[in-house]
N, C-alpha and C positions, 0 to 999 in steps of 0.2 A: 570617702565612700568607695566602697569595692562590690557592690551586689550586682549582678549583671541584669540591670534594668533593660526593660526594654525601649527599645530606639525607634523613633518617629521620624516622622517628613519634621522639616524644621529643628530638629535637634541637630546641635553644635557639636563638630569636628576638628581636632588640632591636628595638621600636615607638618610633617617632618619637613619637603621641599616648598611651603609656601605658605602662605597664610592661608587656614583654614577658615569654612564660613560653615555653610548649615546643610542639611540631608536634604537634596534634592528631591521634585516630584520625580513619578507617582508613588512608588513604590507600592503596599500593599492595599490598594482602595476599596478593596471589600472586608479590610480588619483595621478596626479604630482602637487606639492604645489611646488614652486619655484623650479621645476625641479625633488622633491625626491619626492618616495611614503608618500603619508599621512599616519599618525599614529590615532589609532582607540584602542579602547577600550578592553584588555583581548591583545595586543601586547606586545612584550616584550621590557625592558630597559635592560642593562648589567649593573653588579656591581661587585667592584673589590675582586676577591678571594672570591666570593659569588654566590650561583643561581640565575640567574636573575629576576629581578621586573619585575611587570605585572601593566600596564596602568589598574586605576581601575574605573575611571569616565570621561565622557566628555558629549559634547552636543546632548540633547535628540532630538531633532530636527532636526537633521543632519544624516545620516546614509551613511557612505561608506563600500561599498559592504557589506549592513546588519548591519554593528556594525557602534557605537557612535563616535564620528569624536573627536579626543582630542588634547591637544590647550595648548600652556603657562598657567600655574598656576594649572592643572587638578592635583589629588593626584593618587599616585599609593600605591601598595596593601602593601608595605613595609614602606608607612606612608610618603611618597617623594613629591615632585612635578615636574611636568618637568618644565625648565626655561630654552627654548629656542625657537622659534618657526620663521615662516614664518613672517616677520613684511608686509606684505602687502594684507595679506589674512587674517581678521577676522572672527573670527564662533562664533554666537551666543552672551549671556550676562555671564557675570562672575559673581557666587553667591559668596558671605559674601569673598566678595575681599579685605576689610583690614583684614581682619584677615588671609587668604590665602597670602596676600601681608609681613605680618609681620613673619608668617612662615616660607617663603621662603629668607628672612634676617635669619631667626636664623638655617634654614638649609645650607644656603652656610656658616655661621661660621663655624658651625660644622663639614663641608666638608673642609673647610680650618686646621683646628685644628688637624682631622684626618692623611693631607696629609703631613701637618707642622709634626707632631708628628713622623711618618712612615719616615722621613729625618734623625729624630736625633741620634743621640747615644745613648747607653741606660743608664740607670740615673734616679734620681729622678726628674730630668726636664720634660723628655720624659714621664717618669711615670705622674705626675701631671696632665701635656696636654693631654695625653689618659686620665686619668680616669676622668677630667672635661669635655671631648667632650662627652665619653659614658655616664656618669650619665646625663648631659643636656640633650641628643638625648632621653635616656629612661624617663626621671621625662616631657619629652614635648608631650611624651604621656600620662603617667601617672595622668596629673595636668586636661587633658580633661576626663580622669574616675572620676579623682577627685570630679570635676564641675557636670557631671552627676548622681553619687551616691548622691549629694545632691540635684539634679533637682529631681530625682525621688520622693522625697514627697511630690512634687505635682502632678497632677492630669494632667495636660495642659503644652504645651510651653516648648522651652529647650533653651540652652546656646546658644550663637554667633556660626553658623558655623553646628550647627545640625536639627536635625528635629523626634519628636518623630511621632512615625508610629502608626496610628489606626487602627482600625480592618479593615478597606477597604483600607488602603495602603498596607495590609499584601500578600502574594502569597498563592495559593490554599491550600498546603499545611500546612498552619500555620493558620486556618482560625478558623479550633474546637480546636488548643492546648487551652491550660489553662495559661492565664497571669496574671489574677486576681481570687480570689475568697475569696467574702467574709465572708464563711463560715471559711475559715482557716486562715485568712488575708494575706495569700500569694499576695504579689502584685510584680508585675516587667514589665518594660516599655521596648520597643525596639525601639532602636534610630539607625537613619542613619548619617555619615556623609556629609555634604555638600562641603567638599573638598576632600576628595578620594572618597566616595562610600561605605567605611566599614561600620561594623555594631557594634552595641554595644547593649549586653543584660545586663543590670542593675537590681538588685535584692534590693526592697526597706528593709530599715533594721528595727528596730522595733520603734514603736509608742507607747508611756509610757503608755498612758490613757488607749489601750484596757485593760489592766490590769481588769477594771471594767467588763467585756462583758466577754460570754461565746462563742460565733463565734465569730471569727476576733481576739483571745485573742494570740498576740504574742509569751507569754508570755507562753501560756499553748501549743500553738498549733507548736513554733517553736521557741522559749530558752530553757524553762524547760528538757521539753521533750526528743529534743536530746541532750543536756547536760547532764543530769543523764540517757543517752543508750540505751533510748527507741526511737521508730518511733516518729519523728518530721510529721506533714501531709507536713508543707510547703519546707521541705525537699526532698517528697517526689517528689513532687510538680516540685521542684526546679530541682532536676535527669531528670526528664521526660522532662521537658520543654529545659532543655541545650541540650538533647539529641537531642530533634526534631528538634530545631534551628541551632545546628550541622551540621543536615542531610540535611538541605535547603542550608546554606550558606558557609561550610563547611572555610577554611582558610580565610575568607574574615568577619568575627564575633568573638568578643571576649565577656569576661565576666565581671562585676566587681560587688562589693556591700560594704555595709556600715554597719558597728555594725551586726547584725543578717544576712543583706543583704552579706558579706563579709561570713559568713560561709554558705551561700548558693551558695554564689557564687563560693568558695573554692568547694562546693561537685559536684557542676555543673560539676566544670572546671575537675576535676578528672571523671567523671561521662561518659562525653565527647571527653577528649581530647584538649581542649580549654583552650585557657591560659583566665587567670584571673587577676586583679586587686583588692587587697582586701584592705581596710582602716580600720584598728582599729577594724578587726572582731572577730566575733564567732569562736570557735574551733570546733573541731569535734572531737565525744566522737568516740571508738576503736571500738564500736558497730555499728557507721555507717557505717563507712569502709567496714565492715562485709555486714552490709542490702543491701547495693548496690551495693558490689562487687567493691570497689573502691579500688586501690596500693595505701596505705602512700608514698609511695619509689618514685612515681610521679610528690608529689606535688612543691618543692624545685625547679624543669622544667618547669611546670604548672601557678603554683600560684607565685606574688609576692605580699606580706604582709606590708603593711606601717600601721605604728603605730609612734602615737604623743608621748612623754615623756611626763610622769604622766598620760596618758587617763585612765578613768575609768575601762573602760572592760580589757584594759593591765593588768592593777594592778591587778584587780579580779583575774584574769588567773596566774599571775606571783606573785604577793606578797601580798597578802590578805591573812586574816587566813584562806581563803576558798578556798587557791589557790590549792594544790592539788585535789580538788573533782574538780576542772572545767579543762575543754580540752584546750589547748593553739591554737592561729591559727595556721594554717598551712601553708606552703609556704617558700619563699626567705626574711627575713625582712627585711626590708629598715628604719631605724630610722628616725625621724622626731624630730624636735624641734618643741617648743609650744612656737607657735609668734602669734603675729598678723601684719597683713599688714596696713602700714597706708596709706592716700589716694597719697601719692605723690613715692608713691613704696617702702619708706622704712619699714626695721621692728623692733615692738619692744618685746623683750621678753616678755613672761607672767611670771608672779611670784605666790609665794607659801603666804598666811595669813603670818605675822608677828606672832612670837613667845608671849603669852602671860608675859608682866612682872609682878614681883613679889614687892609688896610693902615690902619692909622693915621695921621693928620695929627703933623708934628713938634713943631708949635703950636698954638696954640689958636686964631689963626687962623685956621688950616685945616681946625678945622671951621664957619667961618662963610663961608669962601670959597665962594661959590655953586659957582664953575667947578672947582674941585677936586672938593666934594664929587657933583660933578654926574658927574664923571669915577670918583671910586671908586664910586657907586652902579652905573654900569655896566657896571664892571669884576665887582661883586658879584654882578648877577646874571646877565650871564656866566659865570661862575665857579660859581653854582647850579645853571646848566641844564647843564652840562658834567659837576657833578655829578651832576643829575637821569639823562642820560644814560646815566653811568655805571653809575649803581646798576640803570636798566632793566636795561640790557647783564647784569649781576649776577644778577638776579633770570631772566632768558635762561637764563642758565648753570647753575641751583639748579635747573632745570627738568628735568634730566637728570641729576642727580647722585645719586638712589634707591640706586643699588647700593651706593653707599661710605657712606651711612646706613647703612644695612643691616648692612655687615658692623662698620661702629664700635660696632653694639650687639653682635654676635654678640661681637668681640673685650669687650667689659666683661662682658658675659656668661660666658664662657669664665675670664675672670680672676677672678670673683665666684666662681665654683662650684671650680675647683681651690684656689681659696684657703681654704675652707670643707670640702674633703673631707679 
C-alpha cells in the first residue's frame, strides 16, 4: 500500500529509535475518520519505555482544527512513519513514495528485530539481534547525512526524498543569517526532509583549489587557522549560524559535514546543542573550545564521527609524522571500511598499491658489483616513491568514500537480523 490514508487516534506507528505503539489522544475530536479522531500534525505517537513521538509532516492542504491532516507513510520527529491508517479516506498525494515505501520495510524489520530480541534470553544471540537492529536503525539515518554532506558541493538539487531550501523558502527569522560567504568560503545548505519534515544543516567541507585565492581560501580561512589555535572566520561562522538554526527549529534540525565541514559541524553541534553527523572530519584545536565557550565533555553525546580506514585526514590526525600538532575529531567514532559498492549492491574492498619488487642479481657477483647494485638501489627507491605516491593518491580516494561504508554495514546488518527472525 502506498495511498496516503488518513491517520487516526489509535493507528500504528513504526520508530526508527524505539519501538513504536499507536497515535496518541486527542488529536482531532470534532473530525472522525472511520469513527476515531483524525491525527494531525505536532500529535502524539506512544513508544515503548520512551517519550513519545511527535507526527512531524503531513498534508499541506488539508488543515484539521489549524494543523496538517497526517496520513499512512507521514514521518515523525523520531525518524518513524505511521503505517496504519483509514483505508477509505485519502488526503492529498504522497511525496518521494518509494523511497518512503522502502523505509517503512526496513523500519518494520527493525521493529520486529527489536521485539524478537526483548523475548530472548540473554546471550550472544540476543546480543547480535540488538546490536544489528540498533546499528541499522542508527547508519539509516546516518547514510542520509552521508548523501547530503556530499550533495552539498553543489550549488542546486538534493538527494531522493529532500529538498534544499533557498533564501525565500527560509522563515523570518533566518533570512539575514549567513549561509554562504564568499569572502571566507564558508558555505553550508539547509535541507528539508520530504518524509518527516526535519531539517538538516550541512556544512560544505573544503575545496582543494581555493588554496590559490586569498577570499574563499579554505585552507587559510578554516583548516590552518583553527588547527594551529587561532580564530577560524568559518568557524566563526559556523557557532553563529548553528546557534540561529537552533533557535528557529529547535529538536526538529540536526547537523552534519564532511572533511573541514565535519569540524564545523562538530563546533556547531557543541555550540548549539544539536547533535551532529560528522565524516572523516576536522578536529578541533583546545583553543576553540576556549573561543566559543564550547564543553569537550559534550561531544561523545552530541557528535557521532564516522571515519573510513586509511582516509586521509584520519591518518594525518592519528598517524602521520604530523600527527601530534593536528586536533583529532571529536565525537562517538564509528569505523568504516573503505569499499566500494558495486551496481548490483555488492561490495568490493579497496586495497593498498602492491609492494615494490626487488630485482635480484643472477650471481653472487652482483651483489658485490658496486655499479649494479648502485643501479637496483635506485631503481628501489623509485619504485617506493611511486609507490608512496600511489597509496597517497588511495588514501585521496578513502576520503569520500562514507556512503558505501555505510551501507556495507546496513547490508551485514540486514543479513544478520532476517537470518535470526
Amino acid at each position: 500500500m502506498s495511498d496516503p490514508i488518513a491517520a487516526r487516534k489509535g493507528d500504528h506507528h513504526l520508530c526508527l529509535q524505539h519501538v513504536g505503539e499507536d497515535i496518541l489522544p486527542a488529536c482531532a475530536t470534532t473530525i472522525l475518520v472511520g469513527g476515531e479522531p483524525a491525527a494531525r500534525v505536532t500529535d502524539l505517537l506512544e513508544c515503548t519505555g520512551a517519550p513519545p513521538d511527535v507526527i512531524g509532516i503531513g498534508e499541506p492542504t488539508v488543515l484539521l482544527e489549524g494543523k496538517m491532516a497526517a496520513r499512512f507513510g507521514d514521518g515523525t520527529l523520531h525518524g518513524g512513519l505511521i503505517d496504519e491508517g483509514c483505508p477509505t479516506v485519502i488526503i492529498g498525494k504522497m511525496t518521494a513514495p518509494d523511497k518512503r515505501m522502502r523505509l517503512m520495510e526496513r523500519l518494520r524489520l527493525i521493529d520486529q528485530a527489536r521485539q524478537r530480541a526483548a523475548d530472548m534470553p540473554p546471550g550472544p544471540q540476543r546480543d547480535a539481534l540488538s546490536n544489528a537492529a540498533e546499528r541499522l536503525a542508527q547508519n539509516n539515518r546516518a547514510v542520509e547525512d552521508g548523501r547530503l554532506v556530499s550533495d552539498v558541493y553543489n550549488t542546486s538539487g538534493a538527494p531522493e526524498g529532500w529538498t534544499r531550501l533557498g533564501p525565500n523558502d527560509l522563515p523570518p527569522e533566518l533570512r539575514n543569517a549567513t549561509f554562504q560567504d564568499p569572502s571566507t568560503g564558508f558555505y553550508s545548505d539547509l535541507y528539508r526532509s520530504d518524509i518527516d519534515g526535519s531539517y538538516r544543516l550541512i556544512m560544505r567541507g573544503t575545496e582543494f583549489e581555493t588554496w590559490k585565492q586569498w577570499d574563499g581560501n579554505d585552507w587559510l580561512w578554516g583548516n590552518v587557522s583553527q588547527g594551529a589555535g587561532f580564530e577560524g572566520q568559518q568557524y566563526t561562522q559556523a557557532v553563529e549560524l548553528s546557534r540561529q538554526v537552533g533557535a528557529v527549529y529547535g529538536n526538529n534540525v540536526s547537523l552534519a559535514g564532511h572533511s573541514l565541514g565535519g569540524g564545523l559541524a562538530s563546533a556547531g553541534a557543541l555550540a548549539s546543542g544539536l547533535p551532529a553527523n560528522t565524516f572523516n572530519a576536522a578536529g578541533l584545536h583546545e583553543n576553540t573550545f576556549e573561543r566559543y565557550g564550547l564543553d569537550p565533555s559534550q561531544a561523545n553525546g552530541l557528535v557521532d564521527a564516522y571515519q573510513v580506514d586509511g582516509d586521509i585526514l584520519t591518518w594525518a590526525q592519528q598517524d602521520s609524522p604530523v600527527a601530534g600538532l593536528m586536533p583529532d575529531a571529536v565525537g562517538t567514532t564509528h569505523g568504516l571500511n573503505a569499499v566500494n559498492q558495486n551496481p548490483d549492491g555488492s561490495f568490493t574492498a579497496r586495497t593498498w598499491p602492491a609492494e615494490p619488487t626487488f630485482e635480484h642479481p643472477e650471481s653472487g657477483w652482483g651483489y658485490l658489483n658496486p655499479f649494479g647494485m648502485a643501479r637496483r638501489t635506485k631503481d628501489w627507491a623509485a619504485a617506493e616513491l611511486d609507490q608512496e605516491k600511489q597509496r597517497f593518491a588511495e588514501m585521496i580516494e578513502r576520503h569520500s568514500t562514507h556512503v558505501a561504508g555505510i551501507e556495507q554495514q546496513k547490508s551485514q546488518d540486514l543479513a544478520t537480523i532476517q537470518g535470526m527472525l
